[in-house]
Structure formats: structure tokens, C-alpha cells
C-alpha positions in Angstrom: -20.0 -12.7 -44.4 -19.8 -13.1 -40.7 -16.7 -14.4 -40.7 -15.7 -11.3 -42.3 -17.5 -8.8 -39.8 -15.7 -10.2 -37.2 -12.3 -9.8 -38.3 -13.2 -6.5 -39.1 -14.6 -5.4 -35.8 -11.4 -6.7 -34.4 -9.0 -5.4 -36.4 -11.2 -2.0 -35.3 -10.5 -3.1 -31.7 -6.5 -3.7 -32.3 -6.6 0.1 -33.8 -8.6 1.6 -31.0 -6.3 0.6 -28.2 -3.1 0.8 -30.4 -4.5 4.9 -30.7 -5.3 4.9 -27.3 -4.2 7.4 -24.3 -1.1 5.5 -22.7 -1.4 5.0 -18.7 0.4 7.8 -17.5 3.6 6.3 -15.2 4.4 6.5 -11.7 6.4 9.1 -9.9 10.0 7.0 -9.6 10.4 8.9 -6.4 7.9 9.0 -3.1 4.6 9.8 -3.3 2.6 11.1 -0.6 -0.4 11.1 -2.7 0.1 7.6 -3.4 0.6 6.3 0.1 -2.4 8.0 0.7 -4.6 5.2 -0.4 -2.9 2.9 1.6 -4.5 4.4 4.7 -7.7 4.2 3.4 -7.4 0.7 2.1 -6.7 -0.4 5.5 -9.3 1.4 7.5 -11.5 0.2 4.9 -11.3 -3.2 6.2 -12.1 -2.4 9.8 -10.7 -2.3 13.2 -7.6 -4.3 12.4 -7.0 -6.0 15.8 -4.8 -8.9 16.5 -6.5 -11.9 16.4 -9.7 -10.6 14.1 -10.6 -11.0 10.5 -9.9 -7.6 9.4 -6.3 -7.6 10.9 -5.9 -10.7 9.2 -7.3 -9.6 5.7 -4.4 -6.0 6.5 -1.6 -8.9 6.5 -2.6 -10.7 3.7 -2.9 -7.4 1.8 0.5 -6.3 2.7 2.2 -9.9 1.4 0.4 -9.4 -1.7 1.5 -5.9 -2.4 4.8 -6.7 -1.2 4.6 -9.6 -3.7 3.8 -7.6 -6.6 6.6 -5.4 -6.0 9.1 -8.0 -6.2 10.0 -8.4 -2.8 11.2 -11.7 -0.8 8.5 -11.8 2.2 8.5 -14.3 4.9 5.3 -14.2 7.8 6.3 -14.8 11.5 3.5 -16.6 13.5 3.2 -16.1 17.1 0.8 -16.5 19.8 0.6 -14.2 22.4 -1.9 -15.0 25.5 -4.0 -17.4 23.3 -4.2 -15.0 20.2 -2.7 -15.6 17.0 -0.1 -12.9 15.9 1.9 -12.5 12.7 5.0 -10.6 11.9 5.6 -9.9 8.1 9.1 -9.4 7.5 10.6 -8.3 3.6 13.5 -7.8 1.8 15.6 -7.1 -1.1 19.1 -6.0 -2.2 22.4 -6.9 -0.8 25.0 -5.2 1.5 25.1 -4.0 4.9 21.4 -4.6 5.9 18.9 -1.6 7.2 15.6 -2.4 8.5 12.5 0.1 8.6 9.4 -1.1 10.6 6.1 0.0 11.3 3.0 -1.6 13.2 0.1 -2.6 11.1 -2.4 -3.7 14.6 -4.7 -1.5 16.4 -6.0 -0.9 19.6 -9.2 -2.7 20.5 -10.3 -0.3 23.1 -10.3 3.7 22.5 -9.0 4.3 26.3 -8.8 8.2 25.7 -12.5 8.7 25.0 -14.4 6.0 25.3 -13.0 2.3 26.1 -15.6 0.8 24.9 -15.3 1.1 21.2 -12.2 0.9 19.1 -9.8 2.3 17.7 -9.9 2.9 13.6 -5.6 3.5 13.7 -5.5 5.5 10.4 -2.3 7.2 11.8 -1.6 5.1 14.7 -0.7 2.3 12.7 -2.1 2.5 9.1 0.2 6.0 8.4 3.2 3.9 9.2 2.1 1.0 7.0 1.4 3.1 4.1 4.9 4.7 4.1 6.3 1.5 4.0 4.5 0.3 1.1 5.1 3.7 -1.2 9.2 2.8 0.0 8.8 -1.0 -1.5 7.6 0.8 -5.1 10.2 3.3 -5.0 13.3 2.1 -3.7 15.9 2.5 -6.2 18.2 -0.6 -6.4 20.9 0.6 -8.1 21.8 3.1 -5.2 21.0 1.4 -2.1 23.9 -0.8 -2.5 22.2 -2.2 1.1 20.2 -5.0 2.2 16.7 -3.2 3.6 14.5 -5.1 5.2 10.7 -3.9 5.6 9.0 -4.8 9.1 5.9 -4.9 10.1 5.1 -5.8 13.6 2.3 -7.1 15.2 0.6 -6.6 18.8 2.1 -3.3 19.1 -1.0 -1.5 20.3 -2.8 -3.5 23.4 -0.2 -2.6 26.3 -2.1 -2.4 29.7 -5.0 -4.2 28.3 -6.4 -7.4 29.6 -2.9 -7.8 30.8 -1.3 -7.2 27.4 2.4 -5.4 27.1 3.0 -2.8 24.3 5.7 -3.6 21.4 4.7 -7.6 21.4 5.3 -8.1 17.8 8.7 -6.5 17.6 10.3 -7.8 20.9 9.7 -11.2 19.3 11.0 -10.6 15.7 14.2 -9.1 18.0 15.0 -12.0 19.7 14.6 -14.6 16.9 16.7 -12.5 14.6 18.8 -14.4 12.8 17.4 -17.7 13.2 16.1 -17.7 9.2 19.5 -16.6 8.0 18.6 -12.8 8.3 21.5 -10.2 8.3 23.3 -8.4 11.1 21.7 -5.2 11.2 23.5 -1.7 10.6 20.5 0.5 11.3 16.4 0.5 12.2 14.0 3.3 11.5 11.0 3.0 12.7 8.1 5.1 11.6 4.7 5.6 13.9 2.3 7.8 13.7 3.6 9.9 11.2 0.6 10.6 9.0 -0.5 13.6 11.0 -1.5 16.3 9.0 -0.4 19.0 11.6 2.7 17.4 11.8 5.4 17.2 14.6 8.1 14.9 14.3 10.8 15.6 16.9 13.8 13.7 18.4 12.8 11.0 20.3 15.3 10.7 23.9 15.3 6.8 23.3 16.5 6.8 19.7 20.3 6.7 18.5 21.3 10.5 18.7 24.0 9.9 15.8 21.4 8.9 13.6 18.6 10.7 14.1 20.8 13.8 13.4 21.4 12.1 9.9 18.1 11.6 9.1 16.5 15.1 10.8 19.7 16.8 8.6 18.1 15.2 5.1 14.7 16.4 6.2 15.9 19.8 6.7 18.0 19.6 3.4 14.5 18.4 1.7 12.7 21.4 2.7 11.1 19.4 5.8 12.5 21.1 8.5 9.4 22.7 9.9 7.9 19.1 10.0 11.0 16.8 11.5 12.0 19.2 13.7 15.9 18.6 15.5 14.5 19.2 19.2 13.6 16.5 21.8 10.3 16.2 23.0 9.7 12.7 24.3 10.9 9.0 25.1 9.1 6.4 24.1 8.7 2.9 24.6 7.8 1.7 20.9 8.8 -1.2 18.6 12.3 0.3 17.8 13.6 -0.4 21.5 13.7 -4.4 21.5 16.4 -3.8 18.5 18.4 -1.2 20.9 18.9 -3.8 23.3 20.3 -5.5 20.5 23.0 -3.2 20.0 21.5 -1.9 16.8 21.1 1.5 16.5 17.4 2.2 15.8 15.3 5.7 16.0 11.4 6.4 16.4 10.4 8.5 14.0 7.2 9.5 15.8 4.7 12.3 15.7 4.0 12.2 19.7 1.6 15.2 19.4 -1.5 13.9 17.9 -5.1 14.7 19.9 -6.7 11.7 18.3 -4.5 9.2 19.8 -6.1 6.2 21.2 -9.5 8.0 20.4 -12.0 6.9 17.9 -11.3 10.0 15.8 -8.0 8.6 14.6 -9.3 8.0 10.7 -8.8 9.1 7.2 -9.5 12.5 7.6 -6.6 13.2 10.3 -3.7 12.2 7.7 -2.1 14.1 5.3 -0.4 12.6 2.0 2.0 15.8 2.7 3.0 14.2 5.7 3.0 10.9 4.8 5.6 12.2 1.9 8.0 14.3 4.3 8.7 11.0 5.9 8.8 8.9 3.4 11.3 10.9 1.1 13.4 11.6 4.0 13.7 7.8 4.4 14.1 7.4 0.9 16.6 10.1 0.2 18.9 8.1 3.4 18.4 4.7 2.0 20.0 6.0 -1.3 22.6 7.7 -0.7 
């Protein structure tokens, strides 16, 4: 008799989920309300500053999402004035190779306000990040026809501290390029600080004008155009400069114009997931074609 109550309530089971509500599926196309999370994920875990726990705990969160999205990763350990750093660098596809970066550190002192406390980085840093993790789930394949590699530097955010320089992580990725059978590169894209939800993206005087016209064009033929807006504004010394000297032509997709920069009032609540999507589908929207 018990025997026979058990098989019942588990054939009941097997009917209960076979009649249940299937899990709805994911956009196939960028989704600024799902890179959202991403930014809170990561301020969720702290100050994420080079060299602590919580930066380290971001990285590892990044290779596992990477991971489960199929992509080859490969860290790149460093040590920069007796800290430990780490580049994570991923890829997929084959072709003419394309890399989009972002910096996934933040700045340990909030030298606009108050130096000393922190900075949280949830669009100085985490915006970036999350756009590049809504690209790895999107991507289609079977229009890149490319190579695209996903970047994601290190010991960006420190310059003029304690001695440090800015764009650490990327000016060492630069120059070993190559050494682990990476590809020439055709193009970088760099995205920083784009998460702003009263956003400003304009040309940046140090980026590749050729392409930044092709990507501010898409934006505009998106509907973005009020957003990534074709006028220069500023130069900037960020992590898409050490692949300039290169001979790589890279742009800095960057939204300059953001009163919480280097304050501790850079969180959550600054970003948009509108903003976060205007890049992200421009990007997307280039990388296919």
C-alpha cells in the first residue's frame, strides 16, 4: 500500500510540472533591463578594488558567467607595485578579430568629495562590465562572421594615487598581445561609464574618427541619437589608448558628463537599463552586420 502511494504521488508530480507555466525565454537581442542586474550584482559585493576580496570575488564572477555562456576565457595575472591584478580576456567566433573592453576595478579613494572613503563604481566601472556581459548572451554567431574578443581590464581607476598611473590593466594586456596566440586586431571599442541615466555619449578627440562615425551613425539609425551624440566634447586618457599606440583603431565610448564621478554617489541608483541598452545595441547591431 505504500509502495503504491508513492508512485501515485509521483506520477502527480510528473503531471504537475508537465502542466506547468513554461520559463518565459530571453530577448535574443540586447537587453538593458537585463544588464541591469549586472550592476547591482557587482556593487553588491563591495568596493571592488584591486588587490581586495571583493574585486577578486567581481573576477571570479565574470569567468563564471562568461563560462556559462560558452565562451573561451583566459585570466592575465599581473602585479603592479606589490598588488595583485588580473586581466580577463574572452573569446569566440572566427574571422577578422574585434575586441570590446571595459574596466571591472574601482577607485579606492572618492577624491571629488571625500578621499577618504571609496568609490562604489556602479557606472564608473560596473556600467561597462554589465554591457559586456548582456553582449556575451546575445551575440549572434551566425552573423558576426568575426573573432570578438571581450576585455576586461584591471587597475584602471587608481591614477595619481599612492603613485599609481591610470589604464594599468590595459597597457599591459597591449603589450603582451599576441604572446598566447591572440589575433591581430581590426578594431577596439571600449565602453566606460556609460550607464548614466542622463546620458551623454559624445565623440571622444582620442578615438579613431572613422569609426566612431560608424558606430555614432548605427546609434542614430537605432533611434539613439539624442544619447550618442556625433559632437566632440573631450580627450581622454582611458584603457582604449595603449591599443592606439598599437596601430589598432580603438574609440572610447564614454559618458564624460557624470556629477558622481569619483564621488561616493556613483551607485545603483545613477544607472539606467535605458542607457545601458543604447550602448549595448549599438555595439551589438555593429558587431553583426
Amino acid at each position: 500500500m505504500k509502495h503504491r502511494r508513492c508512485c501515485m504521488m509521483l506520477l502527480l508530480a510528473l503531471m504537475l510540472t508537465a502542466c506547468g507555466t513554461p520559463t518565459p525565454s530571453l530577448p535574443e537581442t540586447f537587453s538593458g533591463d537585463l544588464a541591469y542586474p549586472w550592476v547591482t550584482r557587482q556593487c553588491d559585493l563591495g568596493y571592488r578594488i584591486t588587490g581586495t576580496d571583493a574585486h577578486r570575488q567581481a573576477g571570479d564572477m565574470i569567468l563564471k558567467e562568461l563560462r556559462a555562456q560558452g565562451w573561451a576565457v583566459r585570466e592575465q595575472p599581473f602585479t603592479y607595485k606589490g598588488v595583485a591584478a588580473r586581466n580577463i580576456l574572452a573569446w569566440k567566433g572566427d574571422g577578422d578579430a574585434v575586441l570590446i573592453g571595459a574596466h571591472y576595478d574601482t577607485r579606492r579613494a572618492a577624491d571629488q568629495e571625500d578621499p577618504a572613503k571609496p568609490v562604489m563604481g556602479a557606472n564608473d566601472g560596473a556600467s561597462g562590465v554589465a554591457v559586456l556581459l548582456e553582449l556575451a548572451r546575445t551575440l549572434q554567431w551566425d552573423t558576426t562572421q568575426r573573432r570578438i574578443y571581450l576585455a576586461f581590464f584591471d587597475a584602471e581607476d587608481n591614477g595619481r594615487l599612492d603613485g599609481w598611473e591610470w589604464i594599468v590593466g590595459s597597457t599591459y594586456m597591449a603589450a603582451h598581445w599576441g604572446e598566447n596566440g591572440e589575433s591581430p586586431l581590426q578594431a577596439m571599442v571600449l565602453v566606460d561609464m556609460i550607464g548614466d541615466a542622463d546620458q551623454q555619449v559624445y565623440y571622444e578627440r582620442n578615438s579613431d574618427p572613422t569609426l566612431s562615425k560608424t558606430l555614432w551613425d548605427i546609434a542614430a539609425q537605432l533611434g539613439y541619437g539624442d544619447r550618442i551624440i556625433p559632437e566632440y566634447r573631450y580627450a581622454m586618457l582611458d584603457d582604449h589608448i595603449p591599443f592606439m599606440r598599437m596601430g589598432v583603431p580603438a574609440v572610447d565610448m564614454i559618458d564624460f558628463d557624470y556629477s558622481y564621478w569619483h564621488t561616493t554617489q556613483d551607485t545603483p541608483d545613477k544607472v539606467s537599463a535605458a542607457s545601458l541598452e543604447a550602448v549595448g545595441r549599438t555595439l551589438e547591431v555593429w558587431l553583426e552586420k
